[in-house]
N, CA and C atoms of all chains as a GROMACS GRO file, in nm:
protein
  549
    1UNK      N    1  -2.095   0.763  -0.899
    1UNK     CA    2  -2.065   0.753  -1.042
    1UNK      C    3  -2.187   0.778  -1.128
    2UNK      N    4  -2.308   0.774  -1.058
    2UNK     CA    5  -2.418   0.732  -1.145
    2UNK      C    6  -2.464   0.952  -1.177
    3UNK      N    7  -2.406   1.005  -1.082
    3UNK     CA    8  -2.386   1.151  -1.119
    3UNK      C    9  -2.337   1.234  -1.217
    4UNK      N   10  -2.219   1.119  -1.242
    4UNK     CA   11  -2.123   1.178  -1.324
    4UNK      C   12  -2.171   1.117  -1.458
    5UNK      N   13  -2.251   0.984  -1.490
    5UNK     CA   14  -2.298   0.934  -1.608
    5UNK      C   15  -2.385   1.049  -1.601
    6UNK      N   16  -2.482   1.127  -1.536
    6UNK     CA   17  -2.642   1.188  -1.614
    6UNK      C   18  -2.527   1.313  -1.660
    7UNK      N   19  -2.466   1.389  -1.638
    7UNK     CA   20  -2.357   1.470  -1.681
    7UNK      C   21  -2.326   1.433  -1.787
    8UNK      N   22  -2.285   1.317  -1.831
    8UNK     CA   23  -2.165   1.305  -1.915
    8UNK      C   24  -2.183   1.335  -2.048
    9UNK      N   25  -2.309   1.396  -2.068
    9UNK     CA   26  -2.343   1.454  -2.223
    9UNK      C   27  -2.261   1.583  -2.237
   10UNK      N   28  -2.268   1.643  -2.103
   10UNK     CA   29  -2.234   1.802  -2.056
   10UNK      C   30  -2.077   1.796  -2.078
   11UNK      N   31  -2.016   1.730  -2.005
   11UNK     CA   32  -1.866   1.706  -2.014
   11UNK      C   33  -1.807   1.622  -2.115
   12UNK      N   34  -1.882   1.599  -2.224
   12UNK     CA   35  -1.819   1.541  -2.362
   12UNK      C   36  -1.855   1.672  -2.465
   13UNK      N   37  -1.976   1.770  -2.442
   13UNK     CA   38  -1.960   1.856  -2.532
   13UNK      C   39  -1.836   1.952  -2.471
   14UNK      N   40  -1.794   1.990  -2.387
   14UNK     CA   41  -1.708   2.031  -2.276
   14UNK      C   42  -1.541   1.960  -2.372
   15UNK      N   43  -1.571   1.856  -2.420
   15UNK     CA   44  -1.393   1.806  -2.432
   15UNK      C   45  -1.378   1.770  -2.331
   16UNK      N   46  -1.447   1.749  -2.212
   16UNK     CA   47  -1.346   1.617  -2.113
   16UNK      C   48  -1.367   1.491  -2.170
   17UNK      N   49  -1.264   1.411  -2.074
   17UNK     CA   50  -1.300   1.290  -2.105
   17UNK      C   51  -1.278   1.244  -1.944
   18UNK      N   52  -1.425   1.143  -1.902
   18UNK     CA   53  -1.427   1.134  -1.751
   18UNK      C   54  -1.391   0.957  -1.733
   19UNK      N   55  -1.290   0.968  -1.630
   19UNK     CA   56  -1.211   0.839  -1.605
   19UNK      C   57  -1.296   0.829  -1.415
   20UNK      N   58  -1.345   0.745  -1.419
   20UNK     CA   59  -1.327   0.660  -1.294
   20UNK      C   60  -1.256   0.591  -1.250
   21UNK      N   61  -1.245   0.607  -1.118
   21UNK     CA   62  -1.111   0.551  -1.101
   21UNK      C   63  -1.146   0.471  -0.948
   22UNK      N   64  -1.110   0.338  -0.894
   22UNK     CA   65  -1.138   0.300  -0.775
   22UNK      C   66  -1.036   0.181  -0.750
   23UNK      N   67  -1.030   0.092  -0.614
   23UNK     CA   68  -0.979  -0.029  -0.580
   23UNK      C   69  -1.057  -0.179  -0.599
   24UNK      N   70  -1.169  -0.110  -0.634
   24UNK     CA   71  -1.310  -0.206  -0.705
   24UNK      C   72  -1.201  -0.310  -0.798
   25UNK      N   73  -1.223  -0.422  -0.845
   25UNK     CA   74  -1.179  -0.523  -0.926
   25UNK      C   75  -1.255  -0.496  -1.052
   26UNK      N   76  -1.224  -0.545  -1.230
   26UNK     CA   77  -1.284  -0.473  -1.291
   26UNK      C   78  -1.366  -0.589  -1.336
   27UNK      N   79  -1.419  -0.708  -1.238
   27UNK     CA   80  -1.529  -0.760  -1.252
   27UNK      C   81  -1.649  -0.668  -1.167
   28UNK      N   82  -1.611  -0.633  -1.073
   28UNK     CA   83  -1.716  -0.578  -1.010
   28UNK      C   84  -1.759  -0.447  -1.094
   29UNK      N   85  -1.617  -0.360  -1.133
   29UNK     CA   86  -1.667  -0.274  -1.237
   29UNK      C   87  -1.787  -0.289  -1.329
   30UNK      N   88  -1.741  -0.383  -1.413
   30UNK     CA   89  -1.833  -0.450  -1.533
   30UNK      C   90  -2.008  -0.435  -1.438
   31UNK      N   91  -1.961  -0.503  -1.388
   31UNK     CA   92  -2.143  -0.553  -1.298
   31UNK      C   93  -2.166  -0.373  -1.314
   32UNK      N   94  -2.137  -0.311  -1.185
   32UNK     CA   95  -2.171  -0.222  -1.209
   32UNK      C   96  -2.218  -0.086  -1.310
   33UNK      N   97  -2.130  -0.104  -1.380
   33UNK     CA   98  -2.142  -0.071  -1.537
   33UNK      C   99  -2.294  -0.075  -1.570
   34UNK      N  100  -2.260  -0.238  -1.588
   34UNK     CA  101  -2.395  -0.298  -1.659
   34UNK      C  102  -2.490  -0.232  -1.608
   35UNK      N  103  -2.515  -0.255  -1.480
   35UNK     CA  104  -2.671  -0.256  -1.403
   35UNK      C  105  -2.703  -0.110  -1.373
   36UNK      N  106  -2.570   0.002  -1.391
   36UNK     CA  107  -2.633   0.139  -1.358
   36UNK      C  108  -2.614   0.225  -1.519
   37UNK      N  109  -2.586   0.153  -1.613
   37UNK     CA  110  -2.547   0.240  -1.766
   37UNK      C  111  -2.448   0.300  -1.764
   38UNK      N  112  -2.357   0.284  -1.678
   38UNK     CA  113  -2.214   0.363  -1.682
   38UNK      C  114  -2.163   0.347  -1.826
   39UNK      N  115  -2.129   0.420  -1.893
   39UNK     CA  116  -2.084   0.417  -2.041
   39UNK      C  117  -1.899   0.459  -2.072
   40UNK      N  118  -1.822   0.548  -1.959
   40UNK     CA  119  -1.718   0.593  -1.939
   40UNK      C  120  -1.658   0.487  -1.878
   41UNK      N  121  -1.521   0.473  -1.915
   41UNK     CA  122  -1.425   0.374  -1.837
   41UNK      C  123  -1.451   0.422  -1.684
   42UNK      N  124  -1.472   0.275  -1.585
   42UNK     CA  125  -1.404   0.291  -1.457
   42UNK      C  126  -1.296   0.254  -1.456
   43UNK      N  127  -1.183   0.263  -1.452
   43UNK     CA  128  -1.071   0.218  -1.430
   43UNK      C  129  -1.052   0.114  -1.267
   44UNK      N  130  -0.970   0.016  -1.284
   44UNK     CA  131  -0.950  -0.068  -1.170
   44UNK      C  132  -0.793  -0.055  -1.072
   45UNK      N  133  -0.772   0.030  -0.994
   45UNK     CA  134  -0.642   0.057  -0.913
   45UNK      C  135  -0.645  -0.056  -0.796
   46UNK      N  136  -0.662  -0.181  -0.846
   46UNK     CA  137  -0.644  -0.307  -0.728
   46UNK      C  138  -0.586  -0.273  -0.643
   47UNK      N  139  -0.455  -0.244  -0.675
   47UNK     CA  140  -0.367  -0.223  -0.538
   47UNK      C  141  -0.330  -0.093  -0.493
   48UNK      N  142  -0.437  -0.014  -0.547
   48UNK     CA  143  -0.403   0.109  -0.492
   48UNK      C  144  -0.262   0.186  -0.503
   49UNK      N  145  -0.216   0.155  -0.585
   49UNK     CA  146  -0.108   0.267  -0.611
   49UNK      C  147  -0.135   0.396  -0.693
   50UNK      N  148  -0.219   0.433  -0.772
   50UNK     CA  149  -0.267   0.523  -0.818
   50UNK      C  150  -0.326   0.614  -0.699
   51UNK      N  151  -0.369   0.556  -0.621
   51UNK     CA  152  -0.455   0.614  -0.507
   51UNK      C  153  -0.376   0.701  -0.435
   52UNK      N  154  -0.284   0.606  -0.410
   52UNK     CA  155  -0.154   0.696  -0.317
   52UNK      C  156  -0.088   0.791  -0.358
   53UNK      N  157  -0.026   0.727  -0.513
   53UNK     CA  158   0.080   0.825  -0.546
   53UNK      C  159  -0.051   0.968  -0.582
   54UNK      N  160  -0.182   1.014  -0.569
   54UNK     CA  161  -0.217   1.121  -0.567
   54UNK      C  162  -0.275   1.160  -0.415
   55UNK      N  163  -0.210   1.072  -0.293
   55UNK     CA  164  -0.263   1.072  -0.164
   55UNK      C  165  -0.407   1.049  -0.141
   56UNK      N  166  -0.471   1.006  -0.157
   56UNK     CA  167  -0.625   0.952  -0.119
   56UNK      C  168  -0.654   0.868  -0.040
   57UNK      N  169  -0.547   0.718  -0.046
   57UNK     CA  170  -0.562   0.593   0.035
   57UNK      C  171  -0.648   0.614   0.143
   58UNK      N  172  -0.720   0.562   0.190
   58UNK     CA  173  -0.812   0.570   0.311
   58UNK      C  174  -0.838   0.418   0.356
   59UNK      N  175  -0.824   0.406   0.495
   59UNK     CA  176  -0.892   0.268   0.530
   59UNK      C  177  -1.024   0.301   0.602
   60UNK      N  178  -1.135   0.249   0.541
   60UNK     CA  179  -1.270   0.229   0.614
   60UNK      C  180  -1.279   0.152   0.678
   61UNK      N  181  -1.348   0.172   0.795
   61UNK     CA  182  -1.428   0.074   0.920
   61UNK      C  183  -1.564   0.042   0.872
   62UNK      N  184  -1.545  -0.091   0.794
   62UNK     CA  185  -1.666  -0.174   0.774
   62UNK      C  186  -1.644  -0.293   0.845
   63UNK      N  187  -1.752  -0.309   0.930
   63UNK     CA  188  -1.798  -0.472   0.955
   63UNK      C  189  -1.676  -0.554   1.019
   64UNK      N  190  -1.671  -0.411   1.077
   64UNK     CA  191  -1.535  -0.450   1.192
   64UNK      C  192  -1.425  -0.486   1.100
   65UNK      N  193  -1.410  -0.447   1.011
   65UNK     CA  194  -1.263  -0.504   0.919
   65UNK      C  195  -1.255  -0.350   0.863
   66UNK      N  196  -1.084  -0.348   0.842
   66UNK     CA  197  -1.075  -0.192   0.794
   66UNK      C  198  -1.040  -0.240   0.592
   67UNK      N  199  -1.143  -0.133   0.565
   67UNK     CA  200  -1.107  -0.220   0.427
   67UNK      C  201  -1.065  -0.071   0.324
   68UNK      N  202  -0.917  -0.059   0.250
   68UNK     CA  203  -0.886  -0.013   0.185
   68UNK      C  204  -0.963   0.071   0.081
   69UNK      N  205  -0.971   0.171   0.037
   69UNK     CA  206  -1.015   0.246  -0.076
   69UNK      C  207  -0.972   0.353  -0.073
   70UNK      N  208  -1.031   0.446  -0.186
   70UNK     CA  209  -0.987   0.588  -0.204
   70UNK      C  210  -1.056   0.662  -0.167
   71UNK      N  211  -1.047   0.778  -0.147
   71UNK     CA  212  -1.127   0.866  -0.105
   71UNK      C  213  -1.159   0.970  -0.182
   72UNK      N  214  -1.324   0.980  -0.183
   72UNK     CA  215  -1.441   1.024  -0.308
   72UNK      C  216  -1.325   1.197  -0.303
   73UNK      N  217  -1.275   1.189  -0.448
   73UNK     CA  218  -1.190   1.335  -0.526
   73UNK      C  219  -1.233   1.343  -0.679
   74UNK      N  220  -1.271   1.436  -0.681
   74UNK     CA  221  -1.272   1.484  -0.842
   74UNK      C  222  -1.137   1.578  -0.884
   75UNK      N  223  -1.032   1.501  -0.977
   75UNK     CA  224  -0.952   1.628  -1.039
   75UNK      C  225  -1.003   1.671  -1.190
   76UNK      N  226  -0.961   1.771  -1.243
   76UNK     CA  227  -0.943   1.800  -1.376
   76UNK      C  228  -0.840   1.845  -1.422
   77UNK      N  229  -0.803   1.762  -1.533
   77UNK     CA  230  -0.668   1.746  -1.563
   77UNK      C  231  -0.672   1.851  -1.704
   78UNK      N  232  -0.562   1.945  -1.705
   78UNK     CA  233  -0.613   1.991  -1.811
   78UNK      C  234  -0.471   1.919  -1.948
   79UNK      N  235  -0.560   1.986  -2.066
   79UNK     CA  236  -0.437   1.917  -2.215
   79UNK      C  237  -0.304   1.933  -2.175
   80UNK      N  238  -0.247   1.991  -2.120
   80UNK     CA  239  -0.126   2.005  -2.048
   80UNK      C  240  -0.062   1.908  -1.966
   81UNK      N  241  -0.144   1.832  -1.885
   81UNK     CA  242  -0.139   1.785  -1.815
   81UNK      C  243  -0.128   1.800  -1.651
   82UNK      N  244  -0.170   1.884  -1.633
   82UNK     CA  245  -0.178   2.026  -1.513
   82UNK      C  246  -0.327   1.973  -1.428
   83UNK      N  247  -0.292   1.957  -1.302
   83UNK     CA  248  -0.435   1.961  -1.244
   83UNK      C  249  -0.477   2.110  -1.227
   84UNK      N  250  -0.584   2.128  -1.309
   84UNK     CA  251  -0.648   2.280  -1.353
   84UNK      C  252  -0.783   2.296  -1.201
   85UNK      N  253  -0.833   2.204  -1.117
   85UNK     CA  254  -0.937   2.219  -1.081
   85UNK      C  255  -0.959   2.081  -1.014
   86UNK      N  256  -0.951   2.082  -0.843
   86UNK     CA  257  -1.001   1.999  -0.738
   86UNK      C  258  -1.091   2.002  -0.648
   87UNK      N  259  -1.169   1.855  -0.683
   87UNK     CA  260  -1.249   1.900  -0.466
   87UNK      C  261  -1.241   1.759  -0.415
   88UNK      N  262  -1.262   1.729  -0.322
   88UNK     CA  263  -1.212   1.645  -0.215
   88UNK      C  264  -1.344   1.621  -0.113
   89UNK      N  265  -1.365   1.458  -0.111
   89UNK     CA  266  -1.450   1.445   0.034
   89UNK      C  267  -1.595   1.461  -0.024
   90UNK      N  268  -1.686   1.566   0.055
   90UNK     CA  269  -1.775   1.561   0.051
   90UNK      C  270  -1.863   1.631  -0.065
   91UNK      N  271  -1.752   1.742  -0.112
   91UNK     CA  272  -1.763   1.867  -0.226
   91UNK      C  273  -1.751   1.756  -0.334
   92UNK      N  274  -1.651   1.639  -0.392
   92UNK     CA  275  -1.646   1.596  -0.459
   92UNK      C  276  -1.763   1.515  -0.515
   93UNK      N  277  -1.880   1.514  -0.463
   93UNK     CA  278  -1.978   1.418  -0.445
   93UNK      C  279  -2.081   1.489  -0.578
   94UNK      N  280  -2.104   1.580  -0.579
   94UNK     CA  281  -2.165   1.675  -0.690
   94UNK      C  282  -2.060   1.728  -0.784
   95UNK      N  283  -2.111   1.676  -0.939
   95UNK     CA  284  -1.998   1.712  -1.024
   95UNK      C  285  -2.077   1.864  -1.104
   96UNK      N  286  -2.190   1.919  -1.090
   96UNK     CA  287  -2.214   2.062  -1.138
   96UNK      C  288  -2.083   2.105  -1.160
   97UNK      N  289  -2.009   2.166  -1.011
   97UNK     CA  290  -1.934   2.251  -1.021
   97UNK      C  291  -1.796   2.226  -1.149
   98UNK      N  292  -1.762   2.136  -1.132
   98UNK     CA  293  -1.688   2.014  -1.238
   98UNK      C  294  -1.724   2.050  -1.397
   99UNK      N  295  -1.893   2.010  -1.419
   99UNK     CA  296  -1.930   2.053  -1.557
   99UNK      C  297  -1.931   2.198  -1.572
  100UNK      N  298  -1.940   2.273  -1.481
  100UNK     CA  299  -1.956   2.434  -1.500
  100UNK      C  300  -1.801   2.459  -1.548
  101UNK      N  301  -1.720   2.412  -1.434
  101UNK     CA  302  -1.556   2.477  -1.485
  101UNK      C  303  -1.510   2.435  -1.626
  102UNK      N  304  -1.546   2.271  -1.641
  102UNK     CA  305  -1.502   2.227  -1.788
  102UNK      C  306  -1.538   2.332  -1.917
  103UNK      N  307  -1.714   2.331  -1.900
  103UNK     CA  308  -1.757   2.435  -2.026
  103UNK      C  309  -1.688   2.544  -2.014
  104UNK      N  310  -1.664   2.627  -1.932
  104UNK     CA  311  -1.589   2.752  -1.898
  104UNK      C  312  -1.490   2.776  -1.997
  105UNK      N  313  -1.371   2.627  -1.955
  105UNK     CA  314  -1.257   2.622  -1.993
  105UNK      C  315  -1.286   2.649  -2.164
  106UNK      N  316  -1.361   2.530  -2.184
  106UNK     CA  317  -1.380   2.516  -2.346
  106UNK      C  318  -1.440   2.658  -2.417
  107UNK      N  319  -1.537   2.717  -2.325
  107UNK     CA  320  -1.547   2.871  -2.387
  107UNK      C  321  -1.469   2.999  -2.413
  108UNK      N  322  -1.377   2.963  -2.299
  108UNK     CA  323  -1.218   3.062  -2.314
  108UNK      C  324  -1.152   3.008  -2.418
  109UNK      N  325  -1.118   2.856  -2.474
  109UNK     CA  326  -1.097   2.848  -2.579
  109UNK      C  327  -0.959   2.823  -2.542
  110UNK      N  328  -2.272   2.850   4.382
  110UNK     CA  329  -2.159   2.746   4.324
  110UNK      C  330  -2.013   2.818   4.384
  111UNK      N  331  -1.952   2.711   4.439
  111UNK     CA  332  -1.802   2.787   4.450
  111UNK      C  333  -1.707   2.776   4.323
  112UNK      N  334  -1.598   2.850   4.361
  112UNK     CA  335  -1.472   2.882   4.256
  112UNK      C  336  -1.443   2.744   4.206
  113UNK      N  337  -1.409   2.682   4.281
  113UNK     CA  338  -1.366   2.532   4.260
  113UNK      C  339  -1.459   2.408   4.168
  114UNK      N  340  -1.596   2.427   4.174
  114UNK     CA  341  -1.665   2.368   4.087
  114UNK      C  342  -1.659   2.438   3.975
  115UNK      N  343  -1.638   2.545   3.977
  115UNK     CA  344  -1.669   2.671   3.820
  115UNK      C  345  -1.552   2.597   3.761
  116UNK      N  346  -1.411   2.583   3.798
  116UNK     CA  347  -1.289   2.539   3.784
  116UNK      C  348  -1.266   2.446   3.694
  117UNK      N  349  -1.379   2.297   3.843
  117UNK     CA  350  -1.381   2.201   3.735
  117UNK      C  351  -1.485   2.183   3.624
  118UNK      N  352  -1.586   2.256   3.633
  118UNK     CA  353  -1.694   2.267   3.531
  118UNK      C  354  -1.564   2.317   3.362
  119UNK      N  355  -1.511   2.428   3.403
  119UNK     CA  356  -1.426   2.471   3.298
  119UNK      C  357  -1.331   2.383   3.225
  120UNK      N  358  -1.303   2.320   3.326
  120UNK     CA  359  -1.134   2.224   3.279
  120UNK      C  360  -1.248   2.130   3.184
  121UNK      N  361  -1.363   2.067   3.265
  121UNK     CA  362  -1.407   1.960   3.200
  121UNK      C  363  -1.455   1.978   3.050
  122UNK      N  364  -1.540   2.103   3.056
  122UNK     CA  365  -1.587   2.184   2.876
  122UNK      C  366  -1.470   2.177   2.784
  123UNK      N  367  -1.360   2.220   2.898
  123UNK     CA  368  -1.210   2.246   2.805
  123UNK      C  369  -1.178   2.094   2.718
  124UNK      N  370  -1.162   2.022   2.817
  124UNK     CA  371  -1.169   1.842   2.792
  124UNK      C  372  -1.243   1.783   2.629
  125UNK      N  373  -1.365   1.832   2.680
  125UNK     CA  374  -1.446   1.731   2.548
  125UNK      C  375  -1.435   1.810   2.455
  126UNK      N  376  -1.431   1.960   2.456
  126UNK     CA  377  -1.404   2.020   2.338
  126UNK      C  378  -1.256   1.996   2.275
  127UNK      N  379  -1.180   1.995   2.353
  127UNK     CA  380  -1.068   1.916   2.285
  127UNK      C  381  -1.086   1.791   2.212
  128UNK      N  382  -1.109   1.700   2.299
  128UNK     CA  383  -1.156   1.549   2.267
  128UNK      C  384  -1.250   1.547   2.141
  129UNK      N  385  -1.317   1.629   2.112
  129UNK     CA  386  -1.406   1.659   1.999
  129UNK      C  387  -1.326   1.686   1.860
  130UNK      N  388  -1.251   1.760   1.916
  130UNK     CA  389  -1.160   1.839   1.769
  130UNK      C  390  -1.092   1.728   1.755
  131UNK      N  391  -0.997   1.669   1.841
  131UNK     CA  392  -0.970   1.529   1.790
  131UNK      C  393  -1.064   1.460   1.678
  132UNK      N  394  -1.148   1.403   1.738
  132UNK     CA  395  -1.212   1.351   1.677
  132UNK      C  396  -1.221   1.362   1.518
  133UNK      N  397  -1.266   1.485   1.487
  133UNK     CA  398  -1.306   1.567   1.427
  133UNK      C  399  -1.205   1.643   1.351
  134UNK      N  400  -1.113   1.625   1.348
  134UNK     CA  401  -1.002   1.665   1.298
  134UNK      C  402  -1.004   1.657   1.126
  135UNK      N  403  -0.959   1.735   1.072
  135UNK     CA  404  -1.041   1.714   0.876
  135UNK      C  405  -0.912   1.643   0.851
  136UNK      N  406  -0.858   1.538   0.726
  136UNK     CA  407  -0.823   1.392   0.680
  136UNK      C  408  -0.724   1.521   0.618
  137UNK      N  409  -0.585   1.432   0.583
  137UNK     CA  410  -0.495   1.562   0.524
  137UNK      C  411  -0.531   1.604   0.400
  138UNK      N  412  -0.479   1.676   0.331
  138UNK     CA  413  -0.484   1.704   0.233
  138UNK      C  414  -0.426   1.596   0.106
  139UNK      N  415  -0.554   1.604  -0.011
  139UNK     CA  416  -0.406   1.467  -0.078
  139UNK      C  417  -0.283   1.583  -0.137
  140UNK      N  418  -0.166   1.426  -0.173
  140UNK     CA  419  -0.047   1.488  -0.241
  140UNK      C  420  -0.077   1.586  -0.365
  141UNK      N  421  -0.159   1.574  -0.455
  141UNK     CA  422  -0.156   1.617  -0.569
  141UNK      C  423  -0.274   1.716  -0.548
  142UNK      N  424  -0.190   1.877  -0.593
  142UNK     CA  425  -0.302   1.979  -0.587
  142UNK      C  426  -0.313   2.052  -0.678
  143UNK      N  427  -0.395   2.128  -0.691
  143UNK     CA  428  -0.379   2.224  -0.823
  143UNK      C  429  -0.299   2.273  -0.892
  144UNK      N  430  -0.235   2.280  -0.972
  144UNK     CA  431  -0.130   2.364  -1.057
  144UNK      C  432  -0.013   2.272  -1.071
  145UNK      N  433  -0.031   2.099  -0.976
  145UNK     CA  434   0.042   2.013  -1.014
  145UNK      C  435   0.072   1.945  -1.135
  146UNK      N  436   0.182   1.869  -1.203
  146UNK     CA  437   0.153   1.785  -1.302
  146UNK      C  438   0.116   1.651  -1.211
  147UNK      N  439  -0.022   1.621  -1.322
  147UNK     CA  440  -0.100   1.514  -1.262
  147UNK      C  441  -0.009   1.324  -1.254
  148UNK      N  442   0.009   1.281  -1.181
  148UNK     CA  443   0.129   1.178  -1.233
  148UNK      C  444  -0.040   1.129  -1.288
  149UNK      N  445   0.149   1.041  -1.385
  149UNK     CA  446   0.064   0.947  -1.522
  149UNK      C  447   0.001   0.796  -1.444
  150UNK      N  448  -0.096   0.729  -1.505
  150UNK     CA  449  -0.097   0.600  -1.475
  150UNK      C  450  -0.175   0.560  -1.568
  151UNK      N  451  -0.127   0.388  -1.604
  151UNK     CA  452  -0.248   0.315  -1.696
  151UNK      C  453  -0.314   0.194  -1.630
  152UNK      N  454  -0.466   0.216  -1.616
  152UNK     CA  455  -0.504   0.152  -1.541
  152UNK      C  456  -0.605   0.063  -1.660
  153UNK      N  457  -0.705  -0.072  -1.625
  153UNK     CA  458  -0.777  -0.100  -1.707
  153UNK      C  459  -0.935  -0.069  -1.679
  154UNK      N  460  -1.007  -0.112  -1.757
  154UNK     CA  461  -1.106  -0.043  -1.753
  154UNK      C  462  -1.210  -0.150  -1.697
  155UNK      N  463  -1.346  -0.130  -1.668
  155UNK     CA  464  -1.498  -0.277  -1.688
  155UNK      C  465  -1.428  -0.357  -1.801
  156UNK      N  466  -1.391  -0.321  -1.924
  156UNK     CA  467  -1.396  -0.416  -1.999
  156UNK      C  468  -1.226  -0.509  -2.046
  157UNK      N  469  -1.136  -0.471  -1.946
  157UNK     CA  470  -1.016  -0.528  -1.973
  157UNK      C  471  -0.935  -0.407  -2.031
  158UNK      N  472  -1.006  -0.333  -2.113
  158UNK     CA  473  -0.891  -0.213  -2.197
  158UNK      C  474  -0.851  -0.141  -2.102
  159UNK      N  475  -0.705  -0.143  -2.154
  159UNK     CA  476  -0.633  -0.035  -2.032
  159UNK      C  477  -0.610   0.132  -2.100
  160UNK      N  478  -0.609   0.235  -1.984
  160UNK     CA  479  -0.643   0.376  -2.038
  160UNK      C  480  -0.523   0.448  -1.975
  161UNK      N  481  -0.461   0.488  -2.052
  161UNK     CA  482  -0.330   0.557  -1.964
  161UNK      C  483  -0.371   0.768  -1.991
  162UNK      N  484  -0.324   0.818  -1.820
  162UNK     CA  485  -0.386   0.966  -1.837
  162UNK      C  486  -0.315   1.014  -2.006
  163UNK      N  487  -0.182   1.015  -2.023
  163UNK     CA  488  -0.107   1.058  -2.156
  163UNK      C  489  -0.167   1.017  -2.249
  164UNK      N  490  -0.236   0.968  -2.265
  164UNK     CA  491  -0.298   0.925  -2.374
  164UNK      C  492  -0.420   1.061  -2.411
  165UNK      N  493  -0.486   1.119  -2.365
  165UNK     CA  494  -0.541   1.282  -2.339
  165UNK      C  495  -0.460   1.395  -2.387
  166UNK      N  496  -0.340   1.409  -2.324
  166UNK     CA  497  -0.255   1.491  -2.308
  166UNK      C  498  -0.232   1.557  -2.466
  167UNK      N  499  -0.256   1.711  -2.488
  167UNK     CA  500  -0.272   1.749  -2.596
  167UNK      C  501  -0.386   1.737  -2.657
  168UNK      N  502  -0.507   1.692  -2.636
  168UNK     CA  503  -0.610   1.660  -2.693
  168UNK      C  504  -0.759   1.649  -2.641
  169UNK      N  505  -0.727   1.608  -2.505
  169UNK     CA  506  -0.909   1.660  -2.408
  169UNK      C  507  -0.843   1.679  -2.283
  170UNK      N  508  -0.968   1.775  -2.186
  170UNK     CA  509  -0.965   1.739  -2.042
  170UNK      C  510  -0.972   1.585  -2.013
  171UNK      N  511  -0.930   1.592  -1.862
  171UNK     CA  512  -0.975   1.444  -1.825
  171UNK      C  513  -1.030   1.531  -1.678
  172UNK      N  514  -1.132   1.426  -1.637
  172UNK     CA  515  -1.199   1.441  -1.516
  172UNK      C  516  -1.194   1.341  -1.459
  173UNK      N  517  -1.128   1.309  -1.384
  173UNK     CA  518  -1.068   1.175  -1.296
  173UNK      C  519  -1.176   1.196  -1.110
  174UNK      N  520  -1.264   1.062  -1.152
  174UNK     CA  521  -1.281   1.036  -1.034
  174UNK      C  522  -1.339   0.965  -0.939
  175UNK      N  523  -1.247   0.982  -0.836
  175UNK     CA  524  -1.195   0.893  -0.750
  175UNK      C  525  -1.320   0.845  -0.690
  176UNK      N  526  -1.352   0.724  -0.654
  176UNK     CA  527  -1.463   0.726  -0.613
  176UNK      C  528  -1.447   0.534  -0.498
  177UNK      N  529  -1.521   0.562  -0.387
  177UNK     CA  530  -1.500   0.447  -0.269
  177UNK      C  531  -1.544   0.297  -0.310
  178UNK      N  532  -1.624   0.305  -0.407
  178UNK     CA  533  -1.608   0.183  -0.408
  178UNK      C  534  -1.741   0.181  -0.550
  179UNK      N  535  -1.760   0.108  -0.623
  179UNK     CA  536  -1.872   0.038  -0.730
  179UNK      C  537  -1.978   0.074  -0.704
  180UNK      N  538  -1.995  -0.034  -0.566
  180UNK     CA  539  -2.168  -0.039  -0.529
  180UNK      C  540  -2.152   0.069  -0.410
  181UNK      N  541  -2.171   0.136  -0.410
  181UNK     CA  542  -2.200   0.239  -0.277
  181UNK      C  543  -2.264   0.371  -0.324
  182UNK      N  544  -2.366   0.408  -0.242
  182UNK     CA  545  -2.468   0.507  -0.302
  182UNK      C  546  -2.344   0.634  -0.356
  183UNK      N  547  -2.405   0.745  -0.407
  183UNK     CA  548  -2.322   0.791  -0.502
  183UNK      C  549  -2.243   0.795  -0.622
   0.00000   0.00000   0.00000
């Protein structure tokens, strides 16, 4: 997330608007927030239904317990409401490509 | 070396390279892909406010993302 905050000057002149999204509780959100300058909503999907209904759900093997989350995706949603632009996994981890397509969009107009 | 060790030397390469791709196998694809309509949801935010995607709609991109957890590098 802390990628997508040094960006987020790029993708507000752009017209996005960037939603985080996780199974995190939105106390832990907050903390995090706080302590890394996150300034964009994280959103809180407790129970993971957001997760699913776009297929992500993943169970991790931590600490010998399998513990629920989503799995790291960037979409872009365009005014339409159209997913215009995805990556998944490991691609999703760097949002360049993300701020490059947004400005794009906004330069085609 | 005879035929018969070459045999099982082969079957066995055949084995773990299988056993590997198992392994190794890439996670499916999610449900929602490009050129989909994105389903809606209103979720809340760090600070209690809740943000629904329609609320955008007609008016900015959204860049939604998904991410494993708060505290985890990345």
């Amino acid at each position: 997330m802390r990628s997508f905050q040094e960006n987020i000057a790029k993708l507000e002149a752009a017209d996005t608007q960037v939603l985080g999204v996780s199974m995190d509780s939105p106390f832990a959100n907050k903390a995090f927030a706080d302590q890394n300058g996150v300034t964009f909503p994280l959103l809180s999907d407790i129970g993971g239904k957001v997760i699913q209904d776009y297929g992500l759900y993943k169970e991790y093997d931590k600490f010998n317990i399998k513990i629920p989350a989503a799995r790291r995706a960037t979409y872009v949603i365009d005014t339409n409401g159209k997913v215009s632009e995805m990556q998944v996994d490991a691609e999703a981890v760097d949002p360049t490509k993300v701020v490059t397509f947004c400005a794009a969009r906004k330069a085609k107009g | 070396m005879g035929k018969a060790a070459i045999a099982v030397l082969m079957a066995c390469s055949f084995l773990t390279a299988t056993a590997q791709t198992q392994k190794e196998s890439p996670p499916p694809a999610p449900k929602v892909k490009t050129g989909d309509i994105a389903p809606d949801f209103t979720l809340v935010d760090q600070n209690g406010q809740p943000h629904s995607l329609h609320d955008y709609k007609g008016k900015k991109n959204v860049a939604i993302a998904f991410f494993v957890w708060s505290f985890s590098p990345n």
